[in-house]
C-alpha positions as CSV (number, residue, x, y, z in Angstrom):
1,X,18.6,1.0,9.3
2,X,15.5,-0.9,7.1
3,X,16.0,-3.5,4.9
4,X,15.1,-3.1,1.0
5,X,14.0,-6.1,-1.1
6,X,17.4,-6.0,-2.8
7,X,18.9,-6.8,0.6
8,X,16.3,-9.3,1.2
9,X,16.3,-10.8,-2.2
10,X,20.4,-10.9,-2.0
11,X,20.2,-12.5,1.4
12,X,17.8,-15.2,0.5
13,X,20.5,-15.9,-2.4
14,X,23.0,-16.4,0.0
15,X,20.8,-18.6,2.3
16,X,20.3,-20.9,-0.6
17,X,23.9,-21.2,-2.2
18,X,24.8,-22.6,1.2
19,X,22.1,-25.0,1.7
20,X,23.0,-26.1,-2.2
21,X,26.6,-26.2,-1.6
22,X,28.5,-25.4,2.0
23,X,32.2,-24.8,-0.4
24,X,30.3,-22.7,-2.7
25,X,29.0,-19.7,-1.8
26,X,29.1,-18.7,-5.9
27,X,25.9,-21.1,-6.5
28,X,23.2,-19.0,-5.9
29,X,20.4,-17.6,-7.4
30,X,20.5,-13.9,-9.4
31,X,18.8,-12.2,-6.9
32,X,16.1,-10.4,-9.6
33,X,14.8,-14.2,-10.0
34,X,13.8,-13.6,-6.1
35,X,12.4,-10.4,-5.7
36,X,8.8,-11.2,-7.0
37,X,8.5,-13.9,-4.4
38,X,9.7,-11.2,-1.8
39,X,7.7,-8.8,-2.8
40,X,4.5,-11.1,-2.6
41,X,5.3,-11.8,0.8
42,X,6.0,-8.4,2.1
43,X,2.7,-7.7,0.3
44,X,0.9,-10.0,1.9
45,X,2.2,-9.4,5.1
46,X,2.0,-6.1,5.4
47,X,-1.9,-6.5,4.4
48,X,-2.3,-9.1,7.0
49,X,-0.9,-7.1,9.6
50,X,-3.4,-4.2,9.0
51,X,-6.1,-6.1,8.9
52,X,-5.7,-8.4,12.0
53,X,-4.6,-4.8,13.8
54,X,-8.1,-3.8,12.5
55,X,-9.6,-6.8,13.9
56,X,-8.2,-5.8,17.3
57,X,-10.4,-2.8,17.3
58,X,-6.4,-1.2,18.1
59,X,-4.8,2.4,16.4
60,X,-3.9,2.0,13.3
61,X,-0.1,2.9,12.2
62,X,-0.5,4.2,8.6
63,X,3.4,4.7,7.8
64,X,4.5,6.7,4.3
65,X,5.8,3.3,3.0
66,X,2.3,1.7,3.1
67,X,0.4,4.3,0.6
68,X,0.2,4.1,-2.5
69,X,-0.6,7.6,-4.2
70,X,-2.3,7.5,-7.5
71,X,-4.5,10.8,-10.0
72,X,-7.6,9.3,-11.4
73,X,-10.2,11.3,-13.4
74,X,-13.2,12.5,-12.1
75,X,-16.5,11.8,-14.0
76,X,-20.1,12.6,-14.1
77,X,-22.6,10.6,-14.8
78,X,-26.9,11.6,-14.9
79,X,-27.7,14.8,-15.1
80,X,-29.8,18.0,-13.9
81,X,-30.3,16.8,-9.9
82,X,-29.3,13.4,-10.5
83,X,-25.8,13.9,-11.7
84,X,-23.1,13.2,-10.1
85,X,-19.0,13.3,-9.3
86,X,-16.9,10.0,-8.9
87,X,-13.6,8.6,-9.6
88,X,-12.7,5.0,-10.6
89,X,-10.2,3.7,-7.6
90,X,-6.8,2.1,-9.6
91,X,-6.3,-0.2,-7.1
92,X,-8.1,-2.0,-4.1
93,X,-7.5,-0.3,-0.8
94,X,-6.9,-2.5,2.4
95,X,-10.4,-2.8,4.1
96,X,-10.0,-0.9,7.7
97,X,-12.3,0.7,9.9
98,X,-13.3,4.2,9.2
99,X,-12.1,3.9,5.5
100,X,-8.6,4.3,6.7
101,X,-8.0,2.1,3.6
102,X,-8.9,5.0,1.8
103,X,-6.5,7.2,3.6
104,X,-6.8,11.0,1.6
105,X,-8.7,12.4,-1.5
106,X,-7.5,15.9,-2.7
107,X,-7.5,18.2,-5.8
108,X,-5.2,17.3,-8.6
109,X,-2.2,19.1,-9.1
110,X,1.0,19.4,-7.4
111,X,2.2,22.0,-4.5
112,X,1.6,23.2,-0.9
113,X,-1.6,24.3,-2.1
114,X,-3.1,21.2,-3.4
115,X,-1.3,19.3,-0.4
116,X,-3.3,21.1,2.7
117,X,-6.7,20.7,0.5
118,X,-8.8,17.7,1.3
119,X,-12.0,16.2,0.5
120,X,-13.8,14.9,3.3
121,X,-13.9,11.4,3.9
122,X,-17.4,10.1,5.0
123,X,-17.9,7.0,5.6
124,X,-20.1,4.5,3.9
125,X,-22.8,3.6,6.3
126,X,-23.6,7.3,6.1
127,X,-24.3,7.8,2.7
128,X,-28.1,7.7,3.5
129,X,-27.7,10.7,5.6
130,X,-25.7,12.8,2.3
131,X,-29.2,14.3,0.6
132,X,-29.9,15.8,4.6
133,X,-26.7,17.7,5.1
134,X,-26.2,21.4,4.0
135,X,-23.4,22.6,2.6
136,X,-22.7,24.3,5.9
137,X,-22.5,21.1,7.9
138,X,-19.3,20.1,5.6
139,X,-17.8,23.4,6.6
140,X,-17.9,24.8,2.8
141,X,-15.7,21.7,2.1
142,X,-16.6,18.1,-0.6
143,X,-17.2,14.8,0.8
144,X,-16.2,11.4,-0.3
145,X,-18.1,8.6,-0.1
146,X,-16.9,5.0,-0.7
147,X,-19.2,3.4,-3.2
148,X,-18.1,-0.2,-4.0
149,X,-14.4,-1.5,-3.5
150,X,-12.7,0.6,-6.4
151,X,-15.0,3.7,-6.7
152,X,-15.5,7.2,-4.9
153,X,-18.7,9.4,-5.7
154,X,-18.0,13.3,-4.9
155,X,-20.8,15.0,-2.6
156,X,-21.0,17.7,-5.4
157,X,-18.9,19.2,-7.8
158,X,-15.0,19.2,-6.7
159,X,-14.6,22.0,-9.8
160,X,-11.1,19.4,-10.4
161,X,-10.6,17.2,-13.9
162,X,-8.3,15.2,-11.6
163,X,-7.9,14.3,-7.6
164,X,-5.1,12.5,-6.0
165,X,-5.6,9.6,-4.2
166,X,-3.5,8.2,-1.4
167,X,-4.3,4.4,-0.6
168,X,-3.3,1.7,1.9
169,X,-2.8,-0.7,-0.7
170,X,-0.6,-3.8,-1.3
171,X,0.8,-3.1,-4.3
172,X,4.3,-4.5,-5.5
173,X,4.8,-1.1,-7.2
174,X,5.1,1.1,-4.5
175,X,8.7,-0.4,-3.3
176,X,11.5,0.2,-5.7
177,X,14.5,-1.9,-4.8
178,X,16.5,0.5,-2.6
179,X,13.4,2.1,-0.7
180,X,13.1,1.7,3.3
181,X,10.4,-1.1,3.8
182,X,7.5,-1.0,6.5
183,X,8.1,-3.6,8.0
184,X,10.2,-5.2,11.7
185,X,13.3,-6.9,12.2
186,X,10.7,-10.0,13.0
187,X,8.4,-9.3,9.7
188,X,11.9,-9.5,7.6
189,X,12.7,-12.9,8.9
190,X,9.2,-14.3,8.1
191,X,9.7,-12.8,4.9
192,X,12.4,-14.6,4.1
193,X,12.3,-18.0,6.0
194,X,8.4,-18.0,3.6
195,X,10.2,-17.0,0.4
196,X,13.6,-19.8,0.8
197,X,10.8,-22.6,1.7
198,X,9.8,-22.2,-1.9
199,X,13.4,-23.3,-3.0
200,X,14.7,-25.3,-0.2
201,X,11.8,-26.0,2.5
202,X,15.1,-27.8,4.7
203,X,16.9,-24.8,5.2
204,X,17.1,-22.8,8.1
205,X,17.4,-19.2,8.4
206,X,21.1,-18.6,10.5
207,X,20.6,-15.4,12.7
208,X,23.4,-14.0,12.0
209,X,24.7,-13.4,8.2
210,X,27.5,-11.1,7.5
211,X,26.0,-8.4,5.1
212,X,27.9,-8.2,1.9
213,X,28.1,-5.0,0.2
214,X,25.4,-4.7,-2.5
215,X,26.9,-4.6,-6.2
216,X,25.5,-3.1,-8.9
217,X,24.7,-5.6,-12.6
């Protein structure tokens, strides 16, 4: 079964009462005072894995757990030929080959409608070839082109006020507390010998730790 950063958090909690006190198991830290730190490191994991995988020149996994989905506004900007269509990205997307970072761009809205339309993806180093394509080469369908790090310009009018975008992000607020994390057996261990050197750089993580039944404050 995954781990959640409560489990983490309460774990690391544990890990540190006993390096503190060995007869005391109730000195520990509130295991909300350790869940930022967790988070950063899954964070920061998770984005290091991605991108040393993308390094590789190896497939990509891009799991449910590592997307963040937003709905921005589109825009215009210029006018008569020269206007055009972009959204304003809320967040940085992990830099991976083939925009994967960038992982779907759809109209606004919500139901199986809305989920099976897509924009096209096109990657950057191709936007020089945008002003030679028809509208038949796209299949009837709107591209989107990366421009920058945190904007997307529309090949031409998506007819939407909104789009929703789905990014491989790391972004603390796209785990809640009791949600299944992306990551191994082996990432959760980093994650947690990283976070308790921050408190107590002599302790040791002990392989096996009874798991205590989570309570609710």
């Amino acid at each position: 079964m995954s781990t959640t950063i409560r489990k983490i958090s309460e774990q690391i909690s544990r890990l540190y009462a006993r390096g503190e006190d060995k007869e005391n198991n109730n000195t520990v830290l509130n295991w909300k005072e350790v869940k930022p730190l967790v988070v950063q490191q899954i964070n920061n994991l998770i984005g290091m894995t991605l991108i040393n995988l993308n390094e590789m020149d190896v497939g990509v996994n891009i799991t449910s757990g590592m997307l963040a989905r937003y709905s921005v506004a589109v825009l215009t900007r210029g006018s008569g030929e020269n206007q055009e269509w972009y959204a304003n990205l809320p967040a940085f997307p992990v830099r991976l080959k083939q925009n994967l970072g960038l992982y779907r761009v759809g109209p606004g809205g919500s139901g199986i409608a809305k989920l099976k339309k897509a924009y096209i993806i096109i990657p950057e180093c191709y936007w020089d070839l945008i002003d030679t394509l028809e509208e038949a080469d796209l299949e009837g369908n709107i591209g989107v082109v990366p421009s920058g790090d945190r904007e997307i310009v529309f090949t031409s009018d998506p007819g939407v006020t909104t789009v929703n975008v789905s990014l491989v992000v790391n972004d603390e607020s796209t785990f809640g507390d009791a949600d299944p994390l992306p990551i191994t057996a082996e990432m959760e261990t980093v994650v947690i010998q990283e976070v308790l050197k921050l408190f107590r750089p002599e302790v040791k993580v002990e392989k096996d730790i009874q798991e205590q039944p989570v309570t609710e404050e």
